[in-house]
C-alpha positions as CSV (number, residue, x, y, z in Angstrom):
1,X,-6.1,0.8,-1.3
2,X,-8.7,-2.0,-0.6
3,X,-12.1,-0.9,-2.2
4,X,-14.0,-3.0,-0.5
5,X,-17.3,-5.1,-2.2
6,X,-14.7,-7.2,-4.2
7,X,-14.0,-4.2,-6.4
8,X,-9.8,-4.8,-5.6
9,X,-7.0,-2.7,-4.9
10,X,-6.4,0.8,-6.5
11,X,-3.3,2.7,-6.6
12,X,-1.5,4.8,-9.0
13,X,1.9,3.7,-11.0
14,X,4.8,5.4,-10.0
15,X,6.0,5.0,-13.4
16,X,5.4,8.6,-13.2
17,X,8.5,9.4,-11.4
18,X,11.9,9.3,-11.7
19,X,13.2,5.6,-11.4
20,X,15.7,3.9,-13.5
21,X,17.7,3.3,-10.7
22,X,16.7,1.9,-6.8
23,X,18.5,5.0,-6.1
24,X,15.8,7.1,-8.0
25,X,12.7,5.2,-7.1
26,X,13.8,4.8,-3.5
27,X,13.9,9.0,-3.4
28,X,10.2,9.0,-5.5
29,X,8.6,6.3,-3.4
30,X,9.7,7.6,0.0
31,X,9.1,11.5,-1.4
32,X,5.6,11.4,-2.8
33,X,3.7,8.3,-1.9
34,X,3.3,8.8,1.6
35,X,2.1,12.1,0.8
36,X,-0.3,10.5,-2.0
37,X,-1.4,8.3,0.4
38,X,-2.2,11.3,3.6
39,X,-4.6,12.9,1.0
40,X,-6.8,9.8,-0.2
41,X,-6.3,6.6,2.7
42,X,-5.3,8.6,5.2
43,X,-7.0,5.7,8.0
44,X,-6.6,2.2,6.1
45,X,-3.7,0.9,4.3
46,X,-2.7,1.9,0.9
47,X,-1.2,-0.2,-2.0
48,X,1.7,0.4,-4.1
49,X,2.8,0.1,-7.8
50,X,6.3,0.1,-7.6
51,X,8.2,0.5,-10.9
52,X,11.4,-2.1,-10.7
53,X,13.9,-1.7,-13.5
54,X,16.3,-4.4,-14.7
55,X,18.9,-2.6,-12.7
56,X,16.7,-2.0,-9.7
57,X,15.9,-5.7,-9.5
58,X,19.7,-6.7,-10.0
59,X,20.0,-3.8,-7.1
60,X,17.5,-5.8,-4.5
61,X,18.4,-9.3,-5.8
62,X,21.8,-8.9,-4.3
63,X,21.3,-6.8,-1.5
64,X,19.3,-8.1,1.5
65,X,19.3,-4.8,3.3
66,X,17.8,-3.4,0.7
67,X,15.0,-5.6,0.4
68,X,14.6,-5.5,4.4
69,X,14.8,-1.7,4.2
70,X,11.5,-1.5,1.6
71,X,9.6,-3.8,3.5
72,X,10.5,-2.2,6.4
73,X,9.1,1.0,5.1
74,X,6.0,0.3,3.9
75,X,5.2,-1.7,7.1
76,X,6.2,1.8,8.7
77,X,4.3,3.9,6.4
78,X,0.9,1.3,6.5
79,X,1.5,1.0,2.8
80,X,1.9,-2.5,0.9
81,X,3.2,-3.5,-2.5
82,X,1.0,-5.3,-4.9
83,X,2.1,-4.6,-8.4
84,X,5.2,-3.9,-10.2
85,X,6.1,-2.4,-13.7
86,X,8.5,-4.6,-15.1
87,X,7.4,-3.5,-18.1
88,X,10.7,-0.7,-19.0
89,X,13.6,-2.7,-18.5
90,X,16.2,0.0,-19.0
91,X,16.1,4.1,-18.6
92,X,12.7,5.6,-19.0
93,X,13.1,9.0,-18.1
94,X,15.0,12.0,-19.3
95,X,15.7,9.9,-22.7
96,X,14.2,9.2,-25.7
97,X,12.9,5.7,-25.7
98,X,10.0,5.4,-28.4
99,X,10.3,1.1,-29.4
100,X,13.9,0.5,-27.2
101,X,10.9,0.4,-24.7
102,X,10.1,-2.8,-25.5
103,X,13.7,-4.3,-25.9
104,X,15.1,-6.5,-24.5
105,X,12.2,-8.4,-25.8
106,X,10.1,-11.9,-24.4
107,X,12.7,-14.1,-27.1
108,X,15.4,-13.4,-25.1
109,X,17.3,-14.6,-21.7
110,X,17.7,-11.1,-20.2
111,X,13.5,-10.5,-20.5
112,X,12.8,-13.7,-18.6
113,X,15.8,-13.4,-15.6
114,X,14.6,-9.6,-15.4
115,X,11.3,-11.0,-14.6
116,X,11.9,-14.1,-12.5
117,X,14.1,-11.4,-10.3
118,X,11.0,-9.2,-9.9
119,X,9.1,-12.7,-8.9
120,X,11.5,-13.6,-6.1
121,X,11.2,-9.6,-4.8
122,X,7.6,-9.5,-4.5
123,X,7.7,-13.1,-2.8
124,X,9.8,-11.6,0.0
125,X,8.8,-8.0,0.7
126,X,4.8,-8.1,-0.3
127,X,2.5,-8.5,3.2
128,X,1.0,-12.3,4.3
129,X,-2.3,-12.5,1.9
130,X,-1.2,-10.5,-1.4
131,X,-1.4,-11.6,-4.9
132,X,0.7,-9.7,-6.5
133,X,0.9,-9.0,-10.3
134,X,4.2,-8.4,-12.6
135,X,3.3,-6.1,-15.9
136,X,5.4,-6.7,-18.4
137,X,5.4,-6.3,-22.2
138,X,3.3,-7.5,-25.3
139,X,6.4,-9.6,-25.8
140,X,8.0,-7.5,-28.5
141,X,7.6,-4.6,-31.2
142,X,5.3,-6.0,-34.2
143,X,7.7,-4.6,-37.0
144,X,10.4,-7.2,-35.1
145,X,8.5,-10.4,-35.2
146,X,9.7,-11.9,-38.2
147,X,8.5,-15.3,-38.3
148,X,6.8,-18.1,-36.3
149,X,10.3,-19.2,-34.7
150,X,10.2,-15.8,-32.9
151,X,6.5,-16.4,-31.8
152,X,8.2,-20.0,-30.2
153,X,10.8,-18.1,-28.7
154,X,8.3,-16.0,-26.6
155,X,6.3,-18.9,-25.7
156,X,9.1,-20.7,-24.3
157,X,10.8,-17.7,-22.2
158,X,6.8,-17.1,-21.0
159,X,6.2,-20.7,-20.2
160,X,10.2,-21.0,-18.5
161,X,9.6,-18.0,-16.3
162,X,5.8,-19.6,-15.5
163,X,7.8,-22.5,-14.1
164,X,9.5,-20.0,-12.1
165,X,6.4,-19.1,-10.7
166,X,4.8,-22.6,-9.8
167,X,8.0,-23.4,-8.1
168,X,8.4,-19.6,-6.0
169,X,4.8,-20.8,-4.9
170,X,6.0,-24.2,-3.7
171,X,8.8,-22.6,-1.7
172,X,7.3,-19.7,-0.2
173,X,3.6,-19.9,-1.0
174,X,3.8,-17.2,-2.5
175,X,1.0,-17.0,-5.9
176,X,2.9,-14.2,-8.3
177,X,0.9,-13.2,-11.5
178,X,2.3,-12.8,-14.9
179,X,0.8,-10.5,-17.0
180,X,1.4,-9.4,-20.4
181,X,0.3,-6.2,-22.0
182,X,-1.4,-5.8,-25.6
183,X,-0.1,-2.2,-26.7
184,X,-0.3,-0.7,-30.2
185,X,2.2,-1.2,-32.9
186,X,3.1,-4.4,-30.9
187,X,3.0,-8.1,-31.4
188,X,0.1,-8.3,-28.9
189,X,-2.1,-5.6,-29.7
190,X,-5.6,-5.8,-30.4
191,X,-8.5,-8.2,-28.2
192,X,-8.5,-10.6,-30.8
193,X,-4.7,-11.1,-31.5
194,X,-4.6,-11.6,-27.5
195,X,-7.2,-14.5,-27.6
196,X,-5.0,-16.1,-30.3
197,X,-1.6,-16.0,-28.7
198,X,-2.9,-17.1,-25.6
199,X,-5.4,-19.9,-26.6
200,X,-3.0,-21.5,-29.6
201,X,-0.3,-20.7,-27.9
202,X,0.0,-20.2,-24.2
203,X,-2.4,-21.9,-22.8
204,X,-2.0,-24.7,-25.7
205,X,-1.6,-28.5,-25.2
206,X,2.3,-27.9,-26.0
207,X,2.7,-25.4,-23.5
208,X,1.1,-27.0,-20.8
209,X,3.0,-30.6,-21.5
210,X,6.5,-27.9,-21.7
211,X,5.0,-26.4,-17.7
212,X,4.2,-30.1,-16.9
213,X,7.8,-31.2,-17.8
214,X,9.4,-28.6,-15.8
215,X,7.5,-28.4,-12.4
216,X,6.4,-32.4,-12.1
217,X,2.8,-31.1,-12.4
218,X,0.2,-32.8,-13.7
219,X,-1.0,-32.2,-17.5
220,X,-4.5,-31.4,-15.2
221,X,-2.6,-29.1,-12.8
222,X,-0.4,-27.5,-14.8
223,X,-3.7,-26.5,-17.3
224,X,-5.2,-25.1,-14.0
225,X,-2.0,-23.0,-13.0
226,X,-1.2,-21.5,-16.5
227,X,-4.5,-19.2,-15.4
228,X,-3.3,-19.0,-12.0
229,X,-0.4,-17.4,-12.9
230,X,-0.6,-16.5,-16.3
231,X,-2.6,-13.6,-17.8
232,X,-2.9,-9.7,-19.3
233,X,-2.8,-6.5,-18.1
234,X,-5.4,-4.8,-19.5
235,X,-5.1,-1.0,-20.5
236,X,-7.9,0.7,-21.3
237,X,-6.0,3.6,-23.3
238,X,-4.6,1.1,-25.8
239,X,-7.6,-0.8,-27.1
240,X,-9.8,2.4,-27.1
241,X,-6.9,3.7,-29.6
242,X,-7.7,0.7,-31.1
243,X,-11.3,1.3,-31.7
244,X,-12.4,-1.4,-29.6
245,X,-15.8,-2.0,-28.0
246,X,-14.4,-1.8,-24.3
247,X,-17.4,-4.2,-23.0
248,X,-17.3,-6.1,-25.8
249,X,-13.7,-6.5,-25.5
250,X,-14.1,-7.2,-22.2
251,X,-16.3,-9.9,-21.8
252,X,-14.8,-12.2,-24.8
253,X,-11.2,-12.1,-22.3
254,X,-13.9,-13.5,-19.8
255,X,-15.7,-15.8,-22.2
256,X,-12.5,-17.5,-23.5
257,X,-11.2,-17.4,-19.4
258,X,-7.8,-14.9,-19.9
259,X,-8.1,-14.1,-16.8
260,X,-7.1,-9.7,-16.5
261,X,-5.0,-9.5,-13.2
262,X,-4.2,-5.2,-13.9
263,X,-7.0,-3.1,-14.8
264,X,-5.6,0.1,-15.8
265,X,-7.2,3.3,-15.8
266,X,-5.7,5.5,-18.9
267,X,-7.1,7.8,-21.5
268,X,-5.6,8.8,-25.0
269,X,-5.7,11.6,-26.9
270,X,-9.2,11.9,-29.5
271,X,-9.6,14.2,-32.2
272,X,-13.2,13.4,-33.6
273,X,-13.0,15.5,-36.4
274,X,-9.4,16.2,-37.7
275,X,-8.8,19.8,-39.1
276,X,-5.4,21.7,-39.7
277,X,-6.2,24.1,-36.6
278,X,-6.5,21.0,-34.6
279,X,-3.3,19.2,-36.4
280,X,-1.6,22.4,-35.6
281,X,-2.5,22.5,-32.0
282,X,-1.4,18.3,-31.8
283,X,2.2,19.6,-32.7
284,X,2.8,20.4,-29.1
285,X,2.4,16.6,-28.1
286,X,4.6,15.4,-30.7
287,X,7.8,16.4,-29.9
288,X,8.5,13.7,-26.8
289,X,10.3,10.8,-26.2
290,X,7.7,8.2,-26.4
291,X,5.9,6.5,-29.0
292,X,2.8,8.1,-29.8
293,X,0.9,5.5,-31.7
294,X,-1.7,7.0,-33.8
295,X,-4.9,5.4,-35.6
296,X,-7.1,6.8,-38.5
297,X,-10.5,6.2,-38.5
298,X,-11.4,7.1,-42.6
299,X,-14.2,6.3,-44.3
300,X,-14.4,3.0,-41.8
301,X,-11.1,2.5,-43.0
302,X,-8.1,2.3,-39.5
303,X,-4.7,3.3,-40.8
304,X,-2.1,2.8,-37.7
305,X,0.7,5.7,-37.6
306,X,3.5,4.7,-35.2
307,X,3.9,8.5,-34.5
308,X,2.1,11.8,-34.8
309,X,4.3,12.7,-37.1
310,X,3.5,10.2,-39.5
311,X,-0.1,11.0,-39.3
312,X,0.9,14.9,-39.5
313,X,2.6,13.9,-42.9
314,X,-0.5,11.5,-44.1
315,X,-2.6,14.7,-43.2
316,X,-0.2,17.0,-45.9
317,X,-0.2,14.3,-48.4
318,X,-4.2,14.2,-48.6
319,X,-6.2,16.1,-46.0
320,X,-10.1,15.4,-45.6
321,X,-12.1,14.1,-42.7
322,X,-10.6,11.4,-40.5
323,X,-10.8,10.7,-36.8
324,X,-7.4,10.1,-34.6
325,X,-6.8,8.5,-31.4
326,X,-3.1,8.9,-30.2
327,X,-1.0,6.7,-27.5
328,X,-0.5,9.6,-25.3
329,X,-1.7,9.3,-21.7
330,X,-3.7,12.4,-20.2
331,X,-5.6,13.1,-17.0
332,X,-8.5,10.0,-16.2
333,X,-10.7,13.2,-15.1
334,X,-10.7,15.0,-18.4
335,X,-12.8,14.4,-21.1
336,X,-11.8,17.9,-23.1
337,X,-8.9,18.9,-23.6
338,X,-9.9,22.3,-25.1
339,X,-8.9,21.5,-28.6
340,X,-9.3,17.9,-28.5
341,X,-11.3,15.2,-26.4
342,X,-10.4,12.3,-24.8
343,X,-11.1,8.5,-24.7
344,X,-12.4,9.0,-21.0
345,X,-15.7,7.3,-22.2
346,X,-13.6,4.2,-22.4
347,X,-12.3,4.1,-19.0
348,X,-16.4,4.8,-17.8
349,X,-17.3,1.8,-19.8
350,X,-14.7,-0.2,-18.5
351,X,-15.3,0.3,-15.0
352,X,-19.1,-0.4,-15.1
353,X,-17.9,-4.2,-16.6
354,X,-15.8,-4.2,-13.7
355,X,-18.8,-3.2,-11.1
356,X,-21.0,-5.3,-12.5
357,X,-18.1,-8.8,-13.3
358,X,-15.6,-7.8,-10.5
359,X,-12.9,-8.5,-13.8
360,X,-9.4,-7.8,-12.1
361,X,-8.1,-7.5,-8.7
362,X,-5.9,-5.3,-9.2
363,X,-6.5,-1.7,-10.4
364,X,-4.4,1.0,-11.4
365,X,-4.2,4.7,-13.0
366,X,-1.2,5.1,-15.1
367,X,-0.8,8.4,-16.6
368,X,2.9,8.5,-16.5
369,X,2.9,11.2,-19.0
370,X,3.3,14.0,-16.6
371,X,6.7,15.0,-17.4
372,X,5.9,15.5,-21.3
373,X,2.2,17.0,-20.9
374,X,1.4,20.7,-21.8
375,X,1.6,22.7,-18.8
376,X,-2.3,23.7,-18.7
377,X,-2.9,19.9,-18.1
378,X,-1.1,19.4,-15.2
379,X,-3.2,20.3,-12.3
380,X,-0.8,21.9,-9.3
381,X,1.9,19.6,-8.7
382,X,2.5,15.8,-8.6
383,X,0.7,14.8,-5.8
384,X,-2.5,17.1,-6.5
385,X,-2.2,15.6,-9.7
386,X,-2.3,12.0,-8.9
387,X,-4.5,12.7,-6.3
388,X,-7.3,14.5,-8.5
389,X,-7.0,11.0,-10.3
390,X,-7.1,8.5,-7.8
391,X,-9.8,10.2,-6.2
392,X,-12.0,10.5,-10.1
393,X,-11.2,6.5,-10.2
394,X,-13.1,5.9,-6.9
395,X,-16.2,7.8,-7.3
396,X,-17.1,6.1,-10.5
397,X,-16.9,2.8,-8.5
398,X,-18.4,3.7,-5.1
399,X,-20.1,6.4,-6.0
């Protein structure tokens, strides 16, 4: 939905449902989001986040019907796509995926046609006068990237599929954002790394003579559509596991002009003061399919576990006091969780810089955890769920 004020669109992903196949997010998107919708925009139109898959886009790439047929429904429904998840190119659900999430990663061919095919979806089905945003990964798993030539590779699959972009724009003026997401344990992961990929890298004299090259632009106009089309997701879960300053961290994207395209509303998992009661209540979180990064604060020391496990082992080896903050997405409402907190402060802090800088244009809550979260979290069912969020989101900003 439209917030009004300049404040941008707010949905939630549907990353949350089952959707590794059109199939499957065709049932979750027609099943839940009109009910989602009913409860909190039940008189103005309400946006979507529609998780595409590499096998949903290779699905609506060849199939025109099937790209009619979505359009056709959110006309119907007075709903409109703004954003996709492109981020999970394969099976997400039901599986465990931990790092395969990030593979196939930004060196390679598959990554960038993937992408250009969610481009040329959104071009056609999203309503006259939307931006929309693609979010996609912090180009591959940090334990992967073994040497400058793989940091060349990304750049030239980022910069190709930019070219993409320009030219979608020419032929159906239609502006699609890129933007890549910094996530722990990854090759983009903290503020600062970000500000280095993308100043000596991206938005670099080489890359904009490689976007000049393939478009025709200008060296001057392909500087100025790099930003255009070119920037981050930024998730507010992942640099508070980081430790970040969420303002601060905020306005150095702005002072160095990365523009943030996806705002997303997410909270981690805090333990302020780590005891064996409380590592003993954390063992119920641990056993699920994703990653659950994990950083130490110690002595103002951060040690970076890529799962709880690893930190429940570091614990055995040499207990003492230590702070942890763990990559595992819980309600946006809750700031206790009973034996733990969360890193709720960090979404409050983010969304007064938004207020006050109107940072991204797009918003959106991603808590796709629900299927792996302890029952006494989950708050009725889906819909209540994502409702109870949707509906926190908004009072912070227009309340």
């Amino acid at each position: 939905m439209d917030l009004g004020s300049g404040l941008g669109h707010l949905t939630y992903s549907t990353l949350v449902h089952p959707g590794d196949t059109w199939a499957e997010i065709w049932d979750s998107l027609t099943r839940y989001v009109p009910k989602v919708k009913e409860r909190v925009s039940p008189n103005a139109p309400f946006g979507v986040s529609l998780r595409i898959s590499a096998a949903s886009a290779e699905t609506l790439t060849a199939d025109a019907n099937e790209r009619a047929k979505l359009k056709a429904f959110l006309d119907e429904h007075d709903m409109y796509l703004y954003t996709v998840n492109a981020f999970p190119y394969g099976t997400f659900k039901n599986t465990i995926v931990k790092e395969r999430v990030y593979e196939p990663d930004w060196r390679s061919d598959e990554r960038a046609t993937y992408t250009k095919r969610v481009a040329d979806i959104l071009a056609e089905v999203c309503a006259p006068g939307i931006e929309p945003s693609i979010q996609s990964p912090p180009l591959g798993f940090k334990p992967r990237v073994s040497g400058p030539d793989v940091v060349d590779a990304f750049t030239r699959q980022v910069i190709g599929t930019v070219a993409h972009l320009v030219k979608l724009r020419e032929r159906t003026g239609r502006l699609v954002r890129l933007a890549l997401e910094p996530e722990p344990a990854c090759f983009l992961e903290t503020t600062e790394e970000a500000v280095d990929y993308f100043t000596n890298h991206l938005y670099a004299d080489k890359a904009v003579a490689s976007l000049a090259e393939q478009t025709g632009l200008s060296r001057n106009d392909a500087q100025r559509t790099l930003t255009e089309h070119l920037g981050m997701v930024y998730d507010i879960c992942h640099q508070a596991v980081e430790y970040e300053d969420i303002g601060a961290s905020l306005r150095r994207l702005a002072d160095v002009g990365i523009p943030v395209f996806k705002l997303q509303e997410a909270a981690a998992v805090r333990v302020p003061e780590v005891t064996q009661e409380k590592v003993d209540a954390l063992r119920q979180y641990a056993d699920t399919i994703y990653l659950t990064q994990t950083i130490e604060r110690r002595d103002g020391k951060l040690t970076q576990y890529l799962n709880l496990e690893d930190a429940f082992a570091a614990w055995e080896r040499d207990p003492g006091p230590r702070e942890w903050r763990t990559h595992i997405h819980v309600p946006v409402f809750l700031d206790d969780l009973g034996d733990f907190r969360t890193t709720r402060f960090a979404i409050e802090d983010a969304l007064e810089f938004h207020k006050a800088n109107k940072l991204s244009p797009h918003l959106e809550i991603e808590t796709y955890t629900w299927d792996v979260l302890p029952e006494h979290l989950k708050t009725g069912d889906i819909v209540d769920y994502v409702t109870r969020e949707l509906e926190w989101v908004k009072s912070q900003l227009l309340g």
